[in-house]
C-alpha positions as CSV (number, residue, x, y, z in Angstrom):
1,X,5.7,24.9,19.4
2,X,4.2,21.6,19.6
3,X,1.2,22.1,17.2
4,X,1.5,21.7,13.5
5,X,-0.7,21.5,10.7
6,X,0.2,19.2,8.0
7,X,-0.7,19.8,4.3
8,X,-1.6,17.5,1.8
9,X,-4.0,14.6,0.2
10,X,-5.4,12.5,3.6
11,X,-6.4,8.4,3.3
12,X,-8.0,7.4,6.8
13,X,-10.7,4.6,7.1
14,X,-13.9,5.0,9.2
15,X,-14.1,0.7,9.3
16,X,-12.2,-2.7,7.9
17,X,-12.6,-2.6,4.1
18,X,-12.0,-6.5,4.4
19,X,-15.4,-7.3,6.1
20,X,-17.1,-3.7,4.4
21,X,-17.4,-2.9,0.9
22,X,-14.1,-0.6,0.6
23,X,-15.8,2.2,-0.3
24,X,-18.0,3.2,2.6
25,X,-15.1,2.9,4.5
26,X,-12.0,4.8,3.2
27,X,-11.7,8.4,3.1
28,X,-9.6,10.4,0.6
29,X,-9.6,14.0,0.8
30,X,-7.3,16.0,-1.8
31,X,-7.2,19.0,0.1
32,X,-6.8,18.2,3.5
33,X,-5.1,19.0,6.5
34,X,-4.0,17.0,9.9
35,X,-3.9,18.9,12.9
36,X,-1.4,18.0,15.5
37,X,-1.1,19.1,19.0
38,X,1.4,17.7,22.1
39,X,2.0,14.6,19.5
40,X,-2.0,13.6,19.3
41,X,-3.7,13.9,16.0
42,X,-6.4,16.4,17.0
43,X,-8.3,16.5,13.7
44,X,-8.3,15.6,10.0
45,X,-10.6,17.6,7.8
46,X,-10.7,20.3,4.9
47,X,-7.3,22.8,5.0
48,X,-8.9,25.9,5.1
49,X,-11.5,24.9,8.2
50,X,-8.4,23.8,10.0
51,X,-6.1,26.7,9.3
52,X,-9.3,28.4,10.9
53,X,-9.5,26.6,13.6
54,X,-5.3,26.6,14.6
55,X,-4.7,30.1,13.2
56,X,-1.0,29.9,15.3
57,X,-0.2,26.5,14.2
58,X,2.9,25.9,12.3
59,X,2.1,25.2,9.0
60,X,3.8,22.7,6.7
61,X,2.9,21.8,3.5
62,X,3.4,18.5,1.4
63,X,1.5,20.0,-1.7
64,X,0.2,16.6,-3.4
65,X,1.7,14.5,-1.0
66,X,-0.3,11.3,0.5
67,X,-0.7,11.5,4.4
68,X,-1.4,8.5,6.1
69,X,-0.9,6.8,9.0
70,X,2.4,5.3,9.9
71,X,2.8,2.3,8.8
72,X,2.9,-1.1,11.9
73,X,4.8,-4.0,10.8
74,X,3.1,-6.5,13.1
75,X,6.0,-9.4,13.1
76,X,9.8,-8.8,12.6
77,X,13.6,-10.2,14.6
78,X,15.5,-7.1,14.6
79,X,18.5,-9.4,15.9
80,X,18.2,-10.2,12.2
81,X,18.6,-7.4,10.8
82,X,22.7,-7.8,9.5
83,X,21.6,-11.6,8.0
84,X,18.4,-9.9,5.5
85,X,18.9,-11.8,2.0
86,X,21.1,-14.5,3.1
87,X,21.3,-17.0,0.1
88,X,18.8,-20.5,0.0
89,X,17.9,-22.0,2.9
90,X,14.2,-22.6,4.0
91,X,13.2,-22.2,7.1
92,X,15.1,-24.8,9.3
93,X,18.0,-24.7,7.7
94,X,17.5,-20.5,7.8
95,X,17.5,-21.0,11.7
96,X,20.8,-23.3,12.1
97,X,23.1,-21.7,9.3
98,X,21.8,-18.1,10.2
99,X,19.7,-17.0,12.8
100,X,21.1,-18.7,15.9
101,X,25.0,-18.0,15.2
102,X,23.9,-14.3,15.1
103,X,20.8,-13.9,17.6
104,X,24.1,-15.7,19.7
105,X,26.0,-12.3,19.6
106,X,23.4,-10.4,21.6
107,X,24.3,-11.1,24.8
108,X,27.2,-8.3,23.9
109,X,25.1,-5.3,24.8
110,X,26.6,-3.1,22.8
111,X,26.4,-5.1,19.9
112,X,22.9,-5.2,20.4
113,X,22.7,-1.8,21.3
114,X,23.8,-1.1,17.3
115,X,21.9,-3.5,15.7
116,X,18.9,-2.0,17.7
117,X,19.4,1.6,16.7
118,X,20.1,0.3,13.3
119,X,16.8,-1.4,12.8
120,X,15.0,1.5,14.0
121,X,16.8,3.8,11.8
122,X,16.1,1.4,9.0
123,X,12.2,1.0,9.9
124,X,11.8,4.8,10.1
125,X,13.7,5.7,6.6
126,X,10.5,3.1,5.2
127,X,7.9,5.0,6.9
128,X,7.7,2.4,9.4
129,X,6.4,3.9,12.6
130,X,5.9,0.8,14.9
131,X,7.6,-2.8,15.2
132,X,6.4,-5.8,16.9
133,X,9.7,-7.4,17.1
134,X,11.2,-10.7,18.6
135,X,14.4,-10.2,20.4
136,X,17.0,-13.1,21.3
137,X,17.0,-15.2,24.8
138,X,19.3,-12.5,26.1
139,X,17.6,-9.7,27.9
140,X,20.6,-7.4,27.3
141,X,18.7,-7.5,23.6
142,X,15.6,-6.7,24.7
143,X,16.5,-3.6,27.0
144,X,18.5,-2.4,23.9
145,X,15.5,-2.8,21.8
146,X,13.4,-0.8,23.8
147,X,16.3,1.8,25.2
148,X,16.6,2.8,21.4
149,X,12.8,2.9,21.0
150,X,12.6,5.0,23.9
151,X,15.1,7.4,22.4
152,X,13.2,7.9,19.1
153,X,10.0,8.0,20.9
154,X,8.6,5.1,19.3
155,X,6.0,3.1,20.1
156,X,7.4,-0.7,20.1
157,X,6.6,-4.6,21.1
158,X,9.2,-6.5,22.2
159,X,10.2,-9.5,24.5
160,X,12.6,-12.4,25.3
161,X,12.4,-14.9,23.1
162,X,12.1,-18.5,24.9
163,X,14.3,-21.5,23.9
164,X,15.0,-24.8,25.8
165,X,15.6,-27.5,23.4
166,X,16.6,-28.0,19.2
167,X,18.6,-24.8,19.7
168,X,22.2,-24.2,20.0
169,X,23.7,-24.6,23.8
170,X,24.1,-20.6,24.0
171,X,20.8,-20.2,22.9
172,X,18.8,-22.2,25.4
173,X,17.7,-21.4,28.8
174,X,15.3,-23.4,30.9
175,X,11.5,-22.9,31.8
176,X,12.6,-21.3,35.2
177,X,14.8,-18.6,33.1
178,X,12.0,-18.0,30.8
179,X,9.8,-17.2,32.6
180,X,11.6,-15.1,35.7
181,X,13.5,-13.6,32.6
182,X,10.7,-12.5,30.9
183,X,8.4,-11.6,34.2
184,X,11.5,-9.2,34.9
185,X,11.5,-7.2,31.9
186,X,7.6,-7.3,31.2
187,X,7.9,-5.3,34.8
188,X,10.4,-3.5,33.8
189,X,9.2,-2.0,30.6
190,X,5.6,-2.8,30.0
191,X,3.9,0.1,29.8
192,X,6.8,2.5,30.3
193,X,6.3,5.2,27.7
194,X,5.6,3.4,24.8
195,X,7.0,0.6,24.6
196,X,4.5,-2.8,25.3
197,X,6.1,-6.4,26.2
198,X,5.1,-9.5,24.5
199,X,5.5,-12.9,25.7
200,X,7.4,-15.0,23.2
201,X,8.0,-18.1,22.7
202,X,10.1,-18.6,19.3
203,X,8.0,-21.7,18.5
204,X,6.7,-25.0,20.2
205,X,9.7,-26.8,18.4
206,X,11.9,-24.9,20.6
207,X,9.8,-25.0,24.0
208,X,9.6,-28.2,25.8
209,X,6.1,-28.4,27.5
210,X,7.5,-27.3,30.4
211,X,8.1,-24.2,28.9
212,X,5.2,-23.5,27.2
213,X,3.5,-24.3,30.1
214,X,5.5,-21.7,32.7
215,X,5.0,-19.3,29.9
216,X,1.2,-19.7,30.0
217,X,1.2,-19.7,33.3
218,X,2.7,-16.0,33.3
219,X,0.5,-14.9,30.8
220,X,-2.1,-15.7,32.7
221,X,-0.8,-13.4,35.4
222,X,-0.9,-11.1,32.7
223,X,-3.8,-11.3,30.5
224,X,-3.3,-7.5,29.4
225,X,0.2,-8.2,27.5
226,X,0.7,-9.6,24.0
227,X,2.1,-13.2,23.5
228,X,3.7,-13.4,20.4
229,X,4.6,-16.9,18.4
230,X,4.8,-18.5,14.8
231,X,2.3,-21.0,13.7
232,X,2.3,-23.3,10.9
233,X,4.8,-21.5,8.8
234,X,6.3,-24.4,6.3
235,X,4.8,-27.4,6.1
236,X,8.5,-30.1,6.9
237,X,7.4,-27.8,10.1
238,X,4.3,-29.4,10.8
239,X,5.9,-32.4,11.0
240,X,8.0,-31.9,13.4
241,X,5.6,-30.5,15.5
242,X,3.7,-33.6,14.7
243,X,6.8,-35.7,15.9
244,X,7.3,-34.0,19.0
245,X,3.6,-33.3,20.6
246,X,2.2,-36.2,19.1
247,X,-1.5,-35.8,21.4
248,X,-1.5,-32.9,20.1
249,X,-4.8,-32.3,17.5
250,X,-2.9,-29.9,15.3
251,X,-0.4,-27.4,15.7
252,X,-2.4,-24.4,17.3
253,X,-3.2,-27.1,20.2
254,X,0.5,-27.2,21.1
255,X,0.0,-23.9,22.2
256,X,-3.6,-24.1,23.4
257,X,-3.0,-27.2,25.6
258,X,-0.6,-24.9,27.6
259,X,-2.3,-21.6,27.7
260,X,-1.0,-19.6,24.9
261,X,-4.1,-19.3,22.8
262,X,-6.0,-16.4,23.6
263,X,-7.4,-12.8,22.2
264,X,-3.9,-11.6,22.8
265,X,-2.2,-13.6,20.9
266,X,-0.2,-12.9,18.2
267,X,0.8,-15.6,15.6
268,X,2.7,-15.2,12.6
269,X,2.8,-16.8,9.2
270,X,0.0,-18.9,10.0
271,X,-0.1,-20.3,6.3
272,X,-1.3,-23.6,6.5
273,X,-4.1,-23.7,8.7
274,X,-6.6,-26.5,9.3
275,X,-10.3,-25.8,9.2
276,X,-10.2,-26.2,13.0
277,X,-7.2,-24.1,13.7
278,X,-9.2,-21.5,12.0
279,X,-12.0,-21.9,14.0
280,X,-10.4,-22.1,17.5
281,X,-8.7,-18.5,16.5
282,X,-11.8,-16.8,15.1
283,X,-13.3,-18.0,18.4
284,X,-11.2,-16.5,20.8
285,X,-10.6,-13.1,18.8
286,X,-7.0,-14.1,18.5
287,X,-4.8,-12.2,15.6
288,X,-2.6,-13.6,12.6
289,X,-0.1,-12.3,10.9
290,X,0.9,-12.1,7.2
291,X,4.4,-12.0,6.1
292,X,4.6,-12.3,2.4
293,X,8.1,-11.5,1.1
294,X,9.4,-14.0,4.4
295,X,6.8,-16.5,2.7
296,X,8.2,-16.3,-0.8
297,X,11.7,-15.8,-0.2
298,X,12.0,-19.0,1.9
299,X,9.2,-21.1,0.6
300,X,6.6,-21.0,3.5
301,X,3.6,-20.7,0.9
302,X,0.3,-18.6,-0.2
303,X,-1.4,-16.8,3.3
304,X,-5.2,-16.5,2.7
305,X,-5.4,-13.2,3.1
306,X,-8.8,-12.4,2.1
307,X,-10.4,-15.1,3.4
308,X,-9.1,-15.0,7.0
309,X,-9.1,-11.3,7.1
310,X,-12.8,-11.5,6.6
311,X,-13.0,-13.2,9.8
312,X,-10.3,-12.2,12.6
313,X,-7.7,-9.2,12.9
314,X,-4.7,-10.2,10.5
315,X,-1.5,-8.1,10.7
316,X,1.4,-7.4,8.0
317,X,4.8,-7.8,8.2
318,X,8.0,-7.4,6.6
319,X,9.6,-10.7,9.1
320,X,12.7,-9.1,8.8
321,X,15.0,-10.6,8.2
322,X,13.5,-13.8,6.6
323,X,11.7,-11.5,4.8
324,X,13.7,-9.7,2.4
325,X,13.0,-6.1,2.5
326,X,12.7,-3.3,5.4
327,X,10.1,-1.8,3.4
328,X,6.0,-1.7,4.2
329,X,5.6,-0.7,0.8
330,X,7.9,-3.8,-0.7
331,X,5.4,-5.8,1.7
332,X,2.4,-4.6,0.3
333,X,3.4,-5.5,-2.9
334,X,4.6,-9.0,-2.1
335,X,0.7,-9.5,-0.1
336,X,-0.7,-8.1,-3.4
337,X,1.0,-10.9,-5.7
338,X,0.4,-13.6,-3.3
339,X,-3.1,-12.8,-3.4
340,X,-3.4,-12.5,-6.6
341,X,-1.8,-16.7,-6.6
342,X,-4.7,-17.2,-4.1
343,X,-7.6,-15.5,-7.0
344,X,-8.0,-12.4,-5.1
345,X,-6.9,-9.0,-6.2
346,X,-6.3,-7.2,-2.6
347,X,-7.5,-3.4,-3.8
348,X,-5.1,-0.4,-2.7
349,X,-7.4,0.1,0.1
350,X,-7.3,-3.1,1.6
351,X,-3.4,-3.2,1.3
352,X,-3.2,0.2,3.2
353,X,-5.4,-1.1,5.8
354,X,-3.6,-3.9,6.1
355,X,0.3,-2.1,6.6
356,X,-1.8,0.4,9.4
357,X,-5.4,0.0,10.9
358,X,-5.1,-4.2,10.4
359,X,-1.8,-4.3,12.0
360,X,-2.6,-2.0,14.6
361,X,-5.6,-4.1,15.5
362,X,-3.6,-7.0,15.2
363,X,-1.0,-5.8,18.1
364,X,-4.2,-4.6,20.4
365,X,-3.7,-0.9,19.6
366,X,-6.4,-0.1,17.4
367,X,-7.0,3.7,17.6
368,X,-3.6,4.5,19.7
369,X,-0.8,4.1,16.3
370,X,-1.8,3.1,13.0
371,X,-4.9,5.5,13.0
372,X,-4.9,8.7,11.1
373,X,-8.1,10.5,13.1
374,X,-8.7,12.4,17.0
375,X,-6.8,11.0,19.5
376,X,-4.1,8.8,17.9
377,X,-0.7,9.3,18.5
378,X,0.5,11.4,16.0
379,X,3.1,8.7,13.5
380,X,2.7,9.9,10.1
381,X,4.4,8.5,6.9
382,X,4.4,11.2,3.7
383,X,4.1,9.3,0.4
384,X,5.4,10.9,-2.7
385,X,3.4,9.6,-5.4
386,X,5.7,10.3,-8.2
387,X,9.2,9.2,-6.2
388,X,10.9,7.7,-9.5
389,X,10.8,8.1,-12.9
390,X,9.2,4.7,-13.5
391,X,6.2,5.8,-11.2
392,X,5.7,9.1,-12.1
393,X,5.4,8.3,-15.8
394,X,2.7,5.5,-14.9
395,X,1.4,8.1,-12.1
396,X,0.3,10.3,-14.8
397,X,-2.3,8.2,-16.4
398,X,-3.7,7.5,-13.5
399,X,-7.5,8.1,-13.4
400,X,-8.0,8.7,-9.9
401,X,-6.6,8.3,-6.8
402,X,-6.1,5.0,-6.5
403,X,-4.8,4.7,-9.9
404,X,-2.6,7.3,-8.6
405,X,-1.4,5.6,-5.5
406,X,-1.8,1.7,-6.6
407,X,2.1,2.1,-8.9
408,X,3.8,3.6,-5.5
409,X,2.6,0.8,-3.7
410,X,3.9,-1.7,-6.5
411,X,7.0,-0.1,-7.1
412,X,7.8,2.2,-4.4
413,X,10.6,1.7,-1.4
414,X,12.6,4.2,0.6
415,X,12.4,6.9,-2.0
416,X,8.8,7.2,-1.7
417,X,9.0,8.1,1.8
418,X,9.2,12.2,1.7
419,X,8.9,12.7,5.7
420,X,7.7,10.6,9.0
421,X,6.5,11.9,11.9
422,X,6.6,10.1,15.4
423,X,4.5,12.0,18.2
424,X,4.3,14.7,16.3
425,X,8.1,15.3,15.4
426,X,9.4,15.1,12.2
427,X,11.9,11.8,12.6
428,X,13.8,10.6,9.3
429,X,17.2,10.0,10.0
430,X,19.8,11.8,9.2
């Protein structure tokens, strides 16, 4: 049987609640149903007209239960994953005393064959339905990344990540080896099932020009694929971009001057931005991404999220494992507190949009994952609004829905998380 009908309370948007008043835009229905067939979201609409319409559906039934869209965490290092909450460093530092010695392991397939299913495991348990991750300069790590996608059916972005220079010996390879390495596995997986390659340089600090440009040069080949970077992420960071490209007008041009700026590109952090910078990626319909707990728990600084999500697609992501929690939830709640530094109070609308339709958007997928309506690929997250004690006493004063869903997204983590479905199978872990 491959069609179900879910039960419970729906939230879908019709539009970006970020550029339109929140309200004409996001649709809660108490008594609603989603109607699933061969893993594609047929319908979302009143219970009993569904039930109707699929009389020999299999039924199953969440009760009060929020059904949304599975969440898209736009920017993560699943190499990462076994170093999450490692003690002090900012980001530099973070790179030399933790990230390289283990992104060096993962030319050991099957060590990255477990941190790969691990990650995964850990991304579905927090309703996480799709990654955009980084992988390490081995491809070993990247064909485990999306061999254990692949087995859970998930819909992933992935690729190499470049590094010729200020990275360890074991960690570099040359511009020639970035970019026959990562031509060879954009072929090899790009497209296959569901998985979708990204181009990825780590950074311009660890890319001589040469490499940045032979990177362009295969985007360029293919314009269809994503290229994923950072941008301006700490601000000791800006100057060292400043040291090493110092033509350069700022440091979006260290990507632009070689070819890397475009409407598929994908750059995360982006915290400190000049007024140009902002500009040059409104203009080309390029995407940011937002990673607040990475931001806090390392000292980047405050992301504008209101303000640049008013004009060009921003993302949300956990950053794993600079950031310091698996959890979309966790995430919304660290966006929510930076905004509220920044003199915006994001609403729960805007936060939702943000961990689904903005990050789908972000990654180019708008209306494929991320999407609770016709034609999306059936990843579902189940909320339970009253997972702990401390919610469900706070729950029950709520006024109305979003009073009702606003302490979950506060306070909630794994618990919260009742089921997920991937292409319409039911996929916690066991």
């Amino acid at each position: 049987m491959t069609r179900f009908l879910l039960f419970g309370q729906t939230l879908s948007f019709s539009g970006d609640p970020f550029r339109t008043a929140w309200q004409d835009v996001t649709h809660v229905d108490s008594a609603s149903a989603v109607f699933i067939d061969d893993g594609v979201v047929i319908a979302v609409g009143p219970a009993d007209e569904l039930r109707q319409k699929a009389p020999k559906a299999t039924i199953v039934d969440y009760g009060d239960a929020l059904l949304s869209a599975g969440f898209v965490d736009a920017h993560m290092h699943y190499p990462q994953t076994g170093i999450i909450a490692s003690w002090g460093k900012q980001l530099i530092d973070w790179l030399n005393t933790y990230t390289f010695p283990e992104e060096s392991r993962f030319g050991d397939k099957s060590y990255a064959d477990d941190v790969a299913a691990r990650t995964l495991d850990l991304a579905l348990a927090h309703g996480t339905t799709t990654q955009a991750s980084f992988c390490t300069i081995h491809p070993e790590s990247v064909d485990a990344y999306f061999e254990a996608a692949a087995a859970r059916n998930m819909a992933v972005i992935a690729g190499k990540t470049c590094m010729d220079r200020n990275a360890p010996d074991d960690l570099r390879d040359t511009a020639k080896f970035a970019y026959d390495d990562s031509k060879s596995l954009l072929e090899r997986w790009h497209g296959k099932g569901r998985a979708h390659y990204a181009i990825t340089p780590r950074f311009s600090p660890t890319s001589t020009p040469e490499q940045l440009e032979a990177l362009g040069a295969l985007w360029a080949e293919h314009p269809d694929v994503l290229m994923q970077t950072h941008l301006s992420e700490q601000l000791p960071e800006l100057q060292w971009v400043k040291d090493l490209f110092p033509k350069a007008r700022d440091y979006l041009d260290t990507y632009e001057t070689f070819g890397l700026l475009g409407a598929n590109g994908l750059y995360g952090h982006a915290i400190h931005l000049t007024q140009r910078e902002k500009d040059r990626l409104t203009e080309v319909g390029a995407a940011v991404v937002h990673c607040p707990t990475s931001n806090t728990f390392i000292g980047s600084g405050l992301f504008e999220t209101a303000g640049l999500a008013a004009r060009m697609r921003v993302g949300l992501a956990t950053d794993t494992g600079g950031g310091s929690s698996f959890s979309m939830l966790r995430t919304m709640a660290a966006a929510y507190e930076i905004g509220q530094l920044r003199g915006t109070a994001l609403h729960p609308a805007q936060l939702m949009w943000l961990a689904t339709e903005g990050s789908a958007a972000a990654l180019g997928l708008s209306g494929q994952i991320g999407h609770l309506g016709a034609g999306a690929a059936a990843d579902i997250v189940v909320l339970d609004l009253a997972s702990t004690p401390a919610i469900t006493q706070r729950a029950k004063r709520a006024e109305n829905f979003w009073d009702q869903l606003f302490p979950t997204l506060m306070m909630g983590d794994d618990r919260a998380i009742r089921d997920v479905w991937v292409a319409g199978k039911q996929a916690l872990p066991a």
